[in-house]
C-alpha positions in Angstrom: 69.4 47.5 45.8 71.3 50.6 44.0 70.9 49.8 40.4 74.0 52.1 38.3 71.5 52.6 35.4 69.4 54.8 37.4 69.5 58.2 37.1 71.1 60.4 39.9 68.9 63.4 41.5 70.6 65.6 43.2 68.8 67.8 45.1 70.4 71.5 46.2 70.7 72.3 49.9 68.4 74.8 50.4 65.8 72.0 49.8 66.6 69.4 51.9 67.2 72.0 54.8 63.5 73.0 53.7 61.7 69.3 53.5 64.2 67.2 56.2 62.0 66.4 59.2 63.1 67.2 62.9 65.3 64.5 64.6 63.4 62.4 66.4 65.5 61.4 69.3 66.2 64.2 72.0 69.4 65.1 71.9 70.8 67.9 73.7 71.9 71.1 72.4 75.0 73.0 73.2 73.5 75.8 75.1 71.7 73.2 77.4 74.5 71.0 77.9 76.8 74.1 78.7 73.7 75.5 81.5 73.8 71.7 82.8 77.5 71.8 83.1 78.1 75.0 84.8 75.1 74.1 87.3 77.2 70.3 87.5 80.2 72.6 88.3 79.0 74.4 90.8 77.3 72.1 92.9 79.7 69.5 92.9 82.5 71.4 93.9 80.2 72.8 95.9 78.9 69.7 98.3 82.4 67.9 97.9 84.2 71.2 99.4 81.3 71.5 101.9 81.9 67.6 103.2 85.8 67.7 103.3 86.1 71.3 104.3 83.6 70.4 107.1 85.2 67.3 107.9 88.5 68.7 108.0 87.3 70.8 110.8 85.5 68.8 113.1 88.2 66.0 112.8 91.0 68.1 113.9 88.9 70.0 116.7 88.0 66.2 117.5 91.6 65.1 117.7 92.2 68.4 119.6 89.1 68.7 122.0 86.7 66.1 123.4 83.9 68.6 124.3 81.2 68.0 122.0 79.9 71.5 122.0 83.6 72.9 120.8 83.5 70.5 118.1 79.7 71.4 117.0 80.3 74.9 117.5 83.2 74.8 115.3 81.6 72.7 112.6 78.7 74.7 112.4 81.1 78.4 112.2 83.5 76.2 109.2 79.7 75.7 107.4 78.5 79.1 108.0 82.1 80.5 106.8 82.6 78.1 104.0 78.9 78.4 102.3 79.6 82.2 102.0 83.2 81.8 100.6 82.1 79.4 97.8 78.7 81.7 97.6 80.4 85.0 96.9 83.2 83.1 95.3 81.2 81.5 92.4 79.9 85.2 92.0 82.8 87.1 91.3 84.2 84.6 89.1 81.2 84.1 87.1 80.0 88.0 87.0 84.1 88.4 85.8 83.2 85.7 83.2 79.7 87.0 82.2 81.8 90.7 81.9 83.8 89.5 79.1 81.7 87.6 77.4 79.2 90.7 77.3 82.3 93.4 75.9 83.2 90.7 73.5 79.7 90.7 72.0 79.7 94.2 72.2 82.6 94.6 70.2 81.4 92.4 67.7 78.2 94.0 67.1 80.2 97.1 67.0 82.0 95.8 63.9 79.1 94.4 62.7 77.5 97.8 61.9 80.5 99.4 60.9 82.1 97.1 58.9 79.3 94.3 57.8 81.1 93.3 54.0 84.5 92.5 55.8 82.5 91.0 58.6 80.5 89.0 56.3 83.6 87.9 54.6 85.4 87.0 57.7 82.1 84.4 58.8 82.3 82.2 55.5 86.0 81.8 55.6 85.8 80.7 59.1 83.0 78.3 57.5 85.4 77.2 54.7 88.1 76.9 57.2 85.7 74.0 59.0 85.5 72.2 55.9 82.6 73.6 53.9 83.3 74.8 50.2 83.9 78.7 49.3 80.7 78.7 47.2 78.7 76.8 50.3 80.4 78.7 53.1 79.4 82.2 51.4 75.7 80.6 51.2 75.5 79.6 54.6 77.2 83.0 55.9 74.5 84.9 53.9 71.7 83.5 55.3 72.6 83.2 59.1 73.9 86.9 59.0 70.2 87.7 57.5 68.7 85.7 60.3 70.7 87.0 63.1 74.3 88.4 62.3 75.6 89.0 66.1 74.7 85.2 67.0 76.3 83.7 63.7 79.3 85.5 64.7 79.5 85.2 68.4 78.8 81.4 68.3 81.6 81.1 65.2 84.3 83.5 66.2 83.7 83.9 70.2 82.3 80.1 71.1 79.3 82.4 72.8 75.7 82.4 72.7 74.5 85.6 73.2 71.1 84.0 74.2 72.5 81.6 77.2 75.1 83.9 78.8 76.5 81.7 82.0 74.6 83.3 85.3 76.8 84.3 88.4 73.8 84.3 90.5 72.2 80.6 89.3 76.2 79.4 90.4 76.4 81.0 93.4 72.6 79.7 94.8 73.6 76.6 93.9 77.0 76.8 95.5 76.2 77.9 98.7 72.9 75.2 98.8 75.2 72.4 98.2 78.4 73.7 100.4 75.6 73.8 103.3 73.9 70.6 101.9 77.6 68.6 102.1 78.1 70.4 105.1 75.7 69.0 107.5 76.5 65.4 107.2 79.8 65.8 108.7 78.7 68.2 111.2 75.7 65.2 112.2 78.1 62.4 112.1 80.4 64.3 114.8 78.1 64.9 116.7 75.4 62.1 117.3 77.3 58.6 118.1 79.3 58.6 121.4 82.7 60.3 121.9 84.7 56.7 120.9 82.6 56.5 117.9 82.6 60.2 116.6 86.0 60.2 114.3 85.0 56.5 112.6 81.4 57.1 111.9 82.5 60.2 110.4 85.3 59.1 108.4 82.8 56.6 107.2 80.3 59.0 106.4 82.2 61.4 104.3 83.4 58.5 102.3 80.7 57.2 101.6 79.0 60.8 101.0 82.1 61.5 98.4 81.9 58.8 96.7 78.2 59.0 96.1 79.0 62.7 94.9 81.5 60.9 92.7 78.7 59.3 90.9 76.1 61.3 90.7 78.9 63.7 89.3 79.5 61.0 86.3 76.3 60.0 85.8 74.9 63.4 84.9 78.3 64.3 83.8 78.2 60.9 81.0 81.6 60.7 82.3 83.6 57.4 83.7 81.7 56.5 87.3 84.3 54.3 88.8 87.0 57.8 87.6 85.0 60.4 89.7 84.7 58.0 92.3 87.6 57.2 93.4 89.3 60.5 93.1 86.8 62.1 95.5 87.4 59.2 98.4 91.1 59.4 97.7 91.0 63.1 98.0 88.7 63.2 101.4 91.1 60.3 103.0 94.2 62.4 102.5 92.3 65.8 103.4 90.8 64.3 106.6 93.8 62.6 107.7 96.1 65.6 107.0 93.2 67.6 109.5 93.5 65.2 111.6 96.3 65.0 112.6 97.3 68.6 112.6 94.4 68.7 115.4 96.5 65.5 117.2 99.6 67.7 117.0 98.0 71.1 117.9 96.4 69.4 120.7 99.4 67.9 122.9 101.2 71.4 122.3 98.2 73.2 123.8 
């Protein structure tokens, strides 16, 4: 128990920076929870687009058609068409992204060389603006600028890490895998059970391959399961019925 007659010790920072011991739990850090995420991004939207896109198309050539190599050859063009879209898609965006994030850093180390006082100045007020005190803020501001100045500043001023810069090529391999992973199940449940069976086994299917998506989407995500869930089954029931009965339509006007 604290006893008030004791004397107090107070030991400066620098210290108990110096003697703490690592954390002993394994707890994430920012720059692999952001690489998790953008992968999470990618190949989600990826497989859910490649399972409602694909079973958009198959249903409505189904509703349309009742040869089952239309409706194959059809499904199989949507997953060709659709993995390259997402594919080349996911690169542009992310080489756009990776762009900015690259002429940002190269303006900061710009005015790093040119002006390091001011820029000095500018890192510990953002560091007292977060709460830490002038005296504190000037401290830490020295000594991350000594250990690497365009870091301390990207990560402060720019939310970047110039060490984990988001890949366009890592999002759009995994785009175009999933999109042709997602892809195929529709495509197999259309075309394996007999003609009166096609359009419920693959309604069923998708589902059941959304939701799953859902999940898995949550779970690595730590976000809400039953959330992600239900908005991909909702969203694949009004997508496939919409498809579908566009193809009924088209079909009795052909």
């Amino acid at each position: 128990m604290y006893a008030p007659s004791e004397p107090i010790v107070i030991v400066p920072l620098p210290l108990i920076v110096a003697v703490a011991p690592a954390p002993s739990h394994d707890e994430p850090h920012h720059g692999n929870i952001a690489g998790r995420l953008n992968w999470l991004r990618a190949g989600v939207l990826g497989a859910n687009d490649g399972i409602v896109s694909t079973a958009g198309i198959v249903l409505g050539v189904a509703a349309a058609a009742d040869s089952r190599a239309t409706i194959v050859t059809a499904g199989v063009a949507g997953l060709a068409a659709g993995a390259m879209s997402m594919a080349v898609g996911e690169y542009v965006s992310v080489s756009s992204q990776r762009d900015t994030e690259r002429a940002l850093l190269a303006r900061e180390g710009r005015e790093l060389r040119e002006t390091p006082d001011e820029e000095l100045v500018e890192l510990a007020d953002l560091y007292a603006v977060k709460g830490l005190s002038r005296e504190l803020a000037a401290e830490v501001a020295e000594q991350l600028t000594a250990h690497d100045a365009l870091a301390a500043h990207a990560e402060v001023e720019l939310g970047i890490n110039p060490g984990n810069l988001t890949s366009p090529w890592h999002a759009a391999f995994a785009s175009l895998i999933a999109f042709a992973l997602g892809a195929l199940l529709p495509l197999v449940a259309i075309a394996v059970p007999p003609s009166h069976l096609r359009v419920p086994v693959t309604v069923a299917a998708v589902l059941a391959a959304l939701g799953l998506t859902g999940v898995i989407a949550g779970h690595i995500g730590e976000a809400p399961l039953a959330r992600g869930l239900w908005r991909n089954v909702m969203g694949g029931t009004v997508a496939m019925a919409v498809t579908y009965g566009i193809g009924t339509l088209v079909g009795q006007v052909v």
